[in-house]
TIROVO-892007 format. One record per residue (C-alpha): x, y, z; residue in three letters. Coordinates in steps of 0.02 Angstrom, whole numbers, plus 50000, padded with zeros to 5 digits. Last residue first. Layout:
REM residues N
XYZAla ...
REM end
This chain:
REM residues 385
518354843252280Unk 517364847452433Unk 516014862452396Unk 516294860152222Unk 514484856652205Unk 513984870652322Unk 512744870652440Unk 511324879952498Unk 510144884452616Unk 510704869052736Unk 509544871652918Unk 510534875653074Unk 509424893453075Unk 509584896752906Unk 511474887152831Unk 512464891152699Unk 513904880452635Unk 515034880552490Unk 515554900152499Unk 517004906152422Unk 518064918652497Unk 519594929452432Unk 520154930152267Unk 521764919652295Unk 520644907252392Unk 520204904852556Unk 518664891152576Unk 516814893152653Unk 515834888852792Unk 514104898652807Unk 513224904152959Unk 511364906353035Unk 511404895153201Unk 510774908953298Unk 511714913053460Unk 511794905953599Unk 513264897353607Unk 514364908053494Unk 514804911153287Unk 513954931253271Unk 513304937153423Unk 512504951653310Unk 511294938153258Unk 509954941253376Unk 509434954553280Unk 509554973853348Unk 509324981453173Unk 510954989553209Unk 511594975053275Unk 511274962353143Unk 511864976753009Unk 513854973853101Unk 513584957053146Unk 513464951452964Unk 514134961752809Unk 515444973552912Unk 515834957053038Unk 516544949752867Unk 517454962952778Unk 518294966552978Unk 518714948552985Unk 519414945552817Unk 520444960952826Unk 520084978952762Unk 520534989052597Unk 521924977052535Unk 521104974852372Unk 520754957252387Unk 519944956952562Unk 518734972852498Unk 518314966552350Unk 518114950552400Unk 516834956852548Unk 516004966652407Unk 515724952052291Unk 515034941352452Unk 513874955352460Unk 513044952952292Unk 513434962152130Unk 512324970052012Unk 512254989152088Unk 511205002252022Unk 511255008951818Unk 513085018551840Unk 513515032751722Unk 514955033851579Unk 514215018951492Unk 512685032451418Unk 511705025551293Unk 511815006051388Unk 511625015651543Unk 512965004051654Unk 513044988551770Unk 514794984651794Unk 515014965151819Unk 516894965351728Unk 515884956051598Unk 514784972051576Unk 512994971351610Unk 512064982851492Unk 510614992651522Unk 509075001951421Unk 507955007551545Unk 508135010951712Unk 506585003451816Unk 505544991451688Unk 507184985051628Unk 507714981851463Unk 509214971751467Unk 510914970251378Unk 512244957951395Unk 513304948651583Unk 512414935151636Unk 511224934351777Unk 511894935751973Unk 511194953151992Unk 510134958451876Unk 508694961851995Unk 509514975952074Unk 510964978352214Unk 510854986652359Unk 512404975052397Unk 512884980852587Unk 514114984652703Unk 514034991752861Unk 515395001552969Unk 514665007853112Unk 516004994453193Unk 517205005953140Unk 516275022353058Unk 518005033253017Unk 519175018152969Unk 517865009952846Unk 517275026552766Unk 519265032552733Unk 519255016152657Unk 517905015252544Unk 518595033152505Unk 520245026552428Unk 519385011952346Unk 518265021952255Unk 516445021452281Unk 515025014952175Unk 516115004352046Unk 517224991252165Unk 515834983452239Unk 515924991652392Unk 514344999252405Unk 514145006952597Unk 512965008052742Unk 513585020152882Unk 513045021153046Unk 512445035753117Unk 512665041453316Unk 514805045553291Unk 514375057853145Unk 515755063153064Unk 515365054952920Unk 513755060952914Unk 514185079052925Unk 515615077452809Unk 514415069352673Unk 513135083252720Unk 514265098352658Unk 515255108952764Unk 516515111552687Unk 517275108152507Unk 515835112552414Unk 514985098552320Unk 514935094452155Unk 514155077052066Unk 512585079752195Unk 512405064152293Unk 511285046852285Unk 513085037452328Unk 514235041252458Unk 513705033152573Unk 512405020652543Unk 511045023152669Unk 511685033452815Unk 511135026152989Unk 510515030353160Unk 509025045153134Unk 508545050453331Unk 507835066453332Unk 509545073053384Unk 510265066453212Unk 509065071753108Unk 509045090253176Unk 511235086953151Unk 510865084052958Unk 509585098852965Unk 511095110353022Unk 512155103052878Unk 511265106452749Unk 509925093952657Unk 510205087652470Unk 509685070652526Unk 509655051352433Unk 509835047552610Unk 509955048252811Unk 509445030752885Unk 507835030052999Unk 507615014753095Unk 505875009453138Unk 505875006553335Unk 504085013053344Unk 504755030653420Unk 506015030153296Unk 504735032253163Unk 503665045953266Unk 505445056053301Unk 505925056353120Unk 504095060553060Unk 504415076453173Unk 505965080353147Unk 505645079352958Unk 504205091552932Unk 505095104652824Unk 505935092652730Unk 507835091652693Unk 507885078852825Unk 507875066152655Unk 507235049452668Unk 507785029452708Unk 506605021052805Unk 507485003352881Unk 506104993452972Unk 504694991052883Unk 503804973552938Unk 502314980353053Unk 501164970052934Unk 501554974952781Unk 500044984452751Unk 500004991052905Unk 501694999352892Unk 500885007252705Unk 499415014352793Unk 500635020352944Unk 501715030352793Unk 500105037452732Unk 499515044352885Unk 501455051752931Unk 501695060852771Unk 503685064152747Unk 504045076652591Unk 503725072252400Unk 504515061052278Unk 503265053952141Unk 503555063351993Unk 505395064252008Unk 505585045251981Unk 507115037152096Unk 508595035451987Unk 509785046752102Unk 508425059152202Unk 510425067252265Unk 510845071152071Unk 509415081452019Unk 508555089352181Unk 506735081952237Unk 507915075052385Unk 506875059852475Unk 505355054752553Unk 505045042152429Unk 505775034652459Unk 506825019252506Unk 505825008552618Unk 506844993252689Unk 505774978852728Unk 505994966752896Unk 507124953952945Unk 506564942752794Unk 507614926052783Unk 506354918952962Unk 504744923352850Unk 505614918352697Unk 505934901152802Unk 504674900252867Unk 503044901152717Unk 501494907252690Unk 501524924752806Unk 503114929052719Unk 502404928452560Unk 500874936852599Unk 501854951352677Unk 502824955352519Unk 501444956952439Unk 500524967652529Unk 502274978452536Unk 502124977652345Unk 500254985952344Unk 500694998452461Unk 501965005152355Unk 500945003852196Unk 499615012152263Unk 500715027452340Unk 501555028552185Unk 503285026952166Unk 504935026252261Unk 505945011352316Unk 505674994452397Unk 507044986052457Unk 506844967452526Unk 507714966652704Unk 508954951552707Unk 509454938052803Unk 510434922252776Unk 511794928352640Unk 513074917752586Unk 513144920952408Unk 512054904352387Unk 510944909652505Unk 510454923552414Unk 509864915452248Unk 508614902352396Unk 507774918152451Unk 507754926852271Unk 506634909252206Unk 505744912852388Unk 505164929252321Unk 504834925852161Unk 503634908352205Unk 502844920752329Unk 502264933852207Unk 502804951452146Unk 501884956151987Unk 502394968251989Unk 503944976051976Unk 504944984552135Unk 505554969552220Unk 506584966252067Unk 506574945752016Unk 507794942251876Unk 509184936051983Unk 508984945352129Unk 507954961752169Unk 508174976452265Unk 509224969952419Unk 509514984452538Unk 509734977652724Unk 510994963252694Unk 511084952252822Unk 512864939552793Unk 512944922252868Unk 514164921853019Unk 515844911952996Unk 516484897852971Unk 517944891152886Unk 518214874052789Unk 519144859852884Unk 520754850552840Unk 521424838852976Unk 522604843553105Unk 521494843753256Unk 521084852353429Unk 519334855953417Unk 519064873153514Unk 517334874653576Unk 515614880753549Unk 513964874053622Unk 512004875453590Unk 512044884153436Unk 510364887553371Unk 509254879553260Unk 508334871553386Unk 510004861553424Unk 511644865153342Unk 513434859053415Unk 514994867153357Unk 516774860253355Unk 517894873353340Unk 519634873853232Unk 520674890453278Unk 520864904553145Unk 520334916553289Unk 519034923653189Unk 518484914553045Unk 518274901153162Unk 519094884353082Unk 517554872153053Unk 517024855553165Unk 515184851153133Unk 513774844753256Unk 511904842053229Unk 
REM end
């Protein structure tokens, strides 16, 4: 297969060759005609739900899974780590199951899913950093049950997110990194000494920045400043324009660099239409046109995220906060390389053949190709008019 695109990078037109689903050659394409962009297809590593399907509901099944698969690829997104969040021990296990059966029955959601993010439930008890998780179920770190639950999904957990706040943290922490399982700082209450414990025992990220915190915080220390400061952690962020405001988005972006990661984490009513639902996590919600996702008794206070990545990276381009580039690499290479994926070498011989091409607009980007591994994931019907 070959195509000729303008690099997202350099702005220069490249003609690309894919074979094996990877690219076998890229070079500049001196031309004049009109091409689309290209540039790395995103990895998102929170992704709740999609489009009516939440990873967290039973029953979770492969026709669900790959219908969220095929949602994704339309906002430009090639891999992804399904989320799953606190709750019972059963019902954990019985969703990573799940998840594994899926990917074990078909490629492409095999190749899609990097690996599963575990939120929880080794998190803050405390009102405020727990977030929505349920109270009833959060507890400290139990290494038996948490290699029950890896086994169960066949190796596939990844990303844990939990708390250091626990008395046995350094220890879990150093068993988890010890199997290359990336722990990410979250949804915590802890000080700042058992930030820096986390840290030394080898935890590399900070799962949505920002976000799953106490409403008041002393000035200093505190464990935002701790992570922030941190030049070990990464730092995965919501910028959809309602999680974080713009000002700290980028304060975030210029502190962590290429640390910098961006993701959706958002919940299964992203991409529906904007009314009220009834969900079996949250409650009584309402989508708002302007793609807010609130307590329907309560507008004031945020129900999870409903907006992809692609929304984020237009965020970001249109409200000056970063450049194209820097949104982009933030939603691709960025999470490729912390997860150590192949991916991280972004639009070069070598490399994957997992990209999109899209147009420039006013609003930012707009996706009308994506491709998994030099195969077409999606594309869009305006995608040349």
């Amino acid at each position: 297969m070959k195509l000729q695109a303008i690099h997202y990078k350099t702005g220069h037109p490249i003609d690309l060759t894919i074979e094996d689903g990877t690219f076998s050659a890229v070079n500049l394409y001196p031309t004049e005609e009109s091409l689309p962009y290209i540039a790395p297809g995103f990895v998102d590593i929170q992704v709740n739900g999609y489009r009516g399907v939440d990873f967290n509901t039973p029953p979770l099944n492969f026709e669900s899974i790959k219908q969220v698969c095929r949602a994704l690829a339309s906002q430009g997104v090639t891999t992804f780590l399904p989320t799953v969040i606190t709750n019972s021990p059963d019902h954990i296990l019985a969703l990573l199951q799940a998840i594994r059966k899926a990917a074990e029955q078909d490629d492409v959601i095999n190749q899609m899913m990097a690996g599963i993010h575990l939120e929880g439930p080794y998190i803050s008890p405390k009102d405020g950093p727990r977030g929505a998780h349920d109270k009833q179920y959060v507890k400290g770190p139990d290494w038996t049950e948490f290699h029950e639950w890896q086994e169960a999904s066949g190796g596939r957990i990844s990303i844990i997110t939990l708390s250091p706040e626990w008395p046995n943290s350094v220890d879990f922490i150093k068993k988890c990194t010890s199997q290359g399982i990336v722990v990410s700082i979250g949804h915590t209450s802890a000080e700042p000494e058992q930030i820096q414990e986390a840290i030394k025992a080898g935890a590399r990220l900070s799962t949505h920045l920002g976000n799953g915190a106490d409403l008041f915080l002393k000035r200093h220390p505190n464990y935002l400043w701790e992570q922030l400061a941190s030049d070990h952690l990464s730092a995965s962020m919501i910028a959809d324009g309602f999680h974080i405001p713009d000002s700290v988005l980028k304060i975030f972006i210029r502190m962590k660099g290429e640390k910098a990661i961006l993701i959706s984490d958002c919940v299964s009513l992203a991409g529906m239409p904007p009314g009220k639902y009834d969900l079996h996590i949250g409650g009584a919600v309402e989508l708002h046109q302007s793609g807010r996702l609130s307590m329907r008794d309560q507008p004031e206070l945020l129900a999870g995220s409903a907006q992809s990545q692609l929304w984020g990276i237009n965020h970001l381009i249109k409200c000056k906060i970063c450049e194209l580039e820097k949104a982009i690499n933030m939603a691709s290479l960025h999470p490729a390389a912390l997860l150590g994926l192949p991916q991280q070498r972004g639009i070069s011989a070598g490399a994957p053949a997992d990209f999109i091409l899209f147009h420039r607009t006013p609003a930012g980007i707009e996706v009308i190709e994506t491709y998994k591994r030099g195969i077409k994931m999606y594309k869009s019907r305006e995608a040349y008019v």
